[in-house]
N, C-alpha and C positions, 0 to 999 in steps of 0.2 A: 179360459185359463183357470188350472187351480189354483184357490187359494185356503186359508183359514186363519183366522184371527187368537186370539187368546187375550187372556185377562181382561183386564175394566178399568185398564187405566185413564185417567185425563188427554195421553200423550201418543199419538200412534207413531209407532216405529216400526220400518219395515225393514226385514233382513233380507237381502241380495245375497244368495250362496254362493260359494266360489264352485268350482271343476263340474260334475255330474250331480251334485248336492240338489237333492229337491225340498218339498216345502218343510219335512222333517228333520233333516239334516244338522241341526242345531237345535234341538229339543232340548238336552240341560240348561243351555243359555236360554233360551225362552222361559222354563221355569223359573229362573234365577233373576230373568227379569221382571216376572209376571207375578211376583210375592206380595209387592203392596198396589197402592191406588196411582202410580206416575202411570204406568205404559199400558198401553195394548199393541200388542206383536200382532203385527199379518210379516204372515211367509207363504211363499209359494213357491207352483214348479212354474221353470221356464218352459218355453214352448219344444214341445218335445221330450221331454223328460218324466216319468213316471206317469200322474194322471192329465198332462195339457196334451192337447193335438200339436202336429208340427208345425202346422198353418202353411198359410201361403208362401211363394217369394222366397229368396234366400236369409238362411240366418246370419247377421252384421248385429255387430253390436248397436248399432242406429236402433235396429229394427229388434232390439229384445228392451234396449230402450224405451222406445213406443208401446209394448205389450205392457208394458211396468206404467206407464204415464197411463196409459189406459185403466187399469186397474187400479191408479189410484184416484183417477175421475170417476170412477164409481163408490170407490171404500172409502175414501177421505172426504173432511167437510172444509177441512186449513191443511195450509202445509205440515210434512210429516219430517223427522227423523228420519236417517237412511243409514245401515250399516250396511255397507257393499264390502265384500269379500273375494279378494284375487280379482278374477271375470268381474264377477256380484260390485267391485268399487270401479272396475269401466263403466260400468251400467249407471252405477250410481254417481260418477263423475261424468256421465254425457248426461243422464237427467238436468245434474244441476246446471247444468252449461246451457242444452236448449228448452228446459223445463223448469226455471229456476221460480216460478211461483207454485211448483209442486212441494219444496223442499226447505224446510227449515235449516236444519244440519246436517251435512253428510260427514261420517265417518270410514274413509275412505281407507280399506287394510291391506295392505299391502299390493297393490294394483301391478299387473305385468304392462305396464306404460313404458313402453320402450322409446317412445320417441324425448322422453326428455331425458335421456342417458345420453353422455358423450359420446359410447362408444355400445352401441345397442346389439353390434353381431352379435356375441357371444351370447348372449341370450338368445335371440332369437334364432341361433343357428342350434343350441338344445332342443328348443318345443320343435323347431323342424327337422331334426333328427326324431323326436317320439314321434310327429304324427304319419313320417317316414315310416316306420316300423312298424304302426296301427295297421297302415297304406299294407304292407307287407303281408300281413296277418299274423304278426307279434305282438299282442297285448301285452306279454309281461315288460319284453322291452318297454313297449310304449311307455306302459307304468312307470318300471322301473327308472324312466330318462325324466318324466316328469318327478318324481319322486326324489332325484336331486338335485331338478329345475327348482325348487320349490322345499330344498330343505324339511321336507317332513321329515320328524323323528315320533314315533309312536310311545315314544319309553319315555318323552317331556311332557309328562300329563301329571294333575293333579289324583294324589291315592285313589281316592274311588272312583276315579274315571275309569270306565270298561270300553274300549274298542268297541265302537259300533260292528254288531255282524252285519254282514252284506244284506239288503232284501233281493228279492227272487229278481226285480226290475234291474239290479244294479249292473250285467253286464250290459242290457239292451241302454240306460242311460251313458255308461262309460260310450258307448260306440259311438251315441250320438254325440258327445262333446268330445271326443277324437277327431270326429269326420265334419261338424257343422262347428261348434263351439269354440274348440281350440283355435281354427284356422281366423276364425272371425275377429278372436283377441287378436291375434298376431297382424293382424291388417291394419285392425283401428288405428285413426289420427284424432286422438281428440280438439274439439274446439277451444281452445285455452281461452282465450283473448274473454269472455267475460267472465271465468276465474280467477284472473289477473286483476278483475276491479273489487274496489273495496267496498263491498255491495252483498246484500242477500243472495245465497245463500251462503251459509256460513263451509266451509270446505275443511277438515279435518285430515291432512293426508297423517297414516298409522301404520306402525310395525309392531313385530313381536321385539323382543330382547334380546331371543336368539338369531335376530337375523339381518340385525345390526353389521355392518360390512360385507354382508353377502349379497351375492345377487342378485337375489329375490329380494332382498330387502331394497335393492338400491333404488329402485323406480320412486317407493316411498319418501325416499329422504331427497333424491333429486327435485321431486314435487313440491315438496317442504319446503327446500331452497328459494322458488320458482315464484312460491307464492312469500315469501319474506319470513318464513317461521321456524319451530322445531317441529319432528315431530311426534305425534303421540305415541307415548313407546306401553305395548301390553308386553305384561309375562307370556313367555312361552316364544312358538315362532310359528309357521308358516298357519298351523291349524289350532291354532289359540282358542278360536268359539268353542272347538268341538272338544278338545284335547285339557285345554283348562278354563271348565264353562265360572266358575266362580269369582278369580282372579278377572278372567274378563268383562264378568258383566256389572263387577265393581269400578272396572276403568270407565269402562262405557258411559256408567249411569254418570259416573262423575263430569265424562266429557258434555252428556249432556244436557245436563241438569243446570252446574257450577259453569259451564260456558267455558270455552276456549280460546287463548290469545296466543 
């Protein structure tokens, strides 16, 4: 699997992408994290996406899980820092649950956890309408249904943030997290019962500000509830890493540096 590292810091923190997002994908926020001596960032692709192989076996969040535990049995010496994003905080919320001496803190942003929603159709009857329409060979549909699964707004970005342009991989990775990815969030049940203890690791369920009452926000704030908290609220909403990398990696550092109650 691909990865790569950055900066020299004391503290490794690994970024979990959300949607088709591989190991680049959050490049200002790495910058912005990687300024003084706290972090060293590893990011990667998941399996199938840009430079990883598909591998074996079907893709479950279990099993993108395991690729990530794997990769940090090789890079890490102590437990890491986790920012998971969308997908990226399943991943990083089934770590901590059956990999919790990999994990220091997890920063968990806005997670499609539909099971601790009172009332999870609506949601999930969305992404199964997009991946209906992928199924179809509708891409822009598909897009366009995630897109306000998921409250992106492109025009909530800090000034000199540029819209990433597409690279040449990005239809072949969109296909695969249409047709392996997507379907795999939508199934997950995560393990709650030792998030529930008051125990290492430390669990950070996160939204943006815009996304506070919405939909995609709700899974976060339900979690929040679940585990007895608030929760951390960044500027922006659904694509806060990417969209407002400065504002973000000011929260971040704060959540985990100064600690979280």
């Amino acid at each position: 699997m691909y990865s790569t590292k950055h900066g020299n810091g004391e503290r490794l923190l690994v970024i979990v992408q959300g949607g088709d997002g591989d190991a680049d994908a959050s490049a200002a926020l790495v910058d912005e994290l990687t300024g003084d001596d706290t972090f060293t960032v590893l990011t990667y692709d998941r399996r199938g996406l840009s430079r990883s192989p598909v591998g074996e076996g079907p893709v479950t969040v279990e099993s993108l899980t395991d690729d990530l535990a794997l990769l940090l049995a090789i890079q890490a010496k102590a437990p890491v820092d986790v920012l998971g994003v969308s997908i990226g905080a399943l991943i990083g919320l089934d770590l901590a649950a059956r990999y919790p001496g990999l994990v220091r803190t997890l920063v968990a942003y806005e997670p499609p956890l539909t099971q601790v929603l009172d009332d999870p159709e609506p949601f999930v009857a969305r992404q199964e309408a997009a991946e209906a329409a992928f199924a179809a060979g509708d891409m822009q549909a598909a897009m366009r249904q995630f897109l306000e699964l998921t409250g992106v707004d492109f025009e909530d970005r800090e000034p000199d943030v540029a819209i990433p342009r597409p690279k040449p991989e990005r239809g072949r990775n969109l296909a695969f997290f249409l047709t392996h990815d997507a379907p795999a969030a939508r199934r997950f049940r995560l393990y709650l019962d030792p998030l529930l203890k008051d125990a290492p690791p430390a669990v950070v369920p996160a939204l943006g500000t815009s996304s506070k009452g919405r939909p995609h926000g709700a899974p976060a704030e339900a979690l929040a509830r679940l585990l007895g908290r608030e929760p951390a609220e960044f500027q922006g909403g659904h694509n806060a890493h990417v969209l407002r990398p400065k504002a973000f990696a000011r929260k971040l550092r704060e959540l985990l540096t100064a600690g979280y109650h």
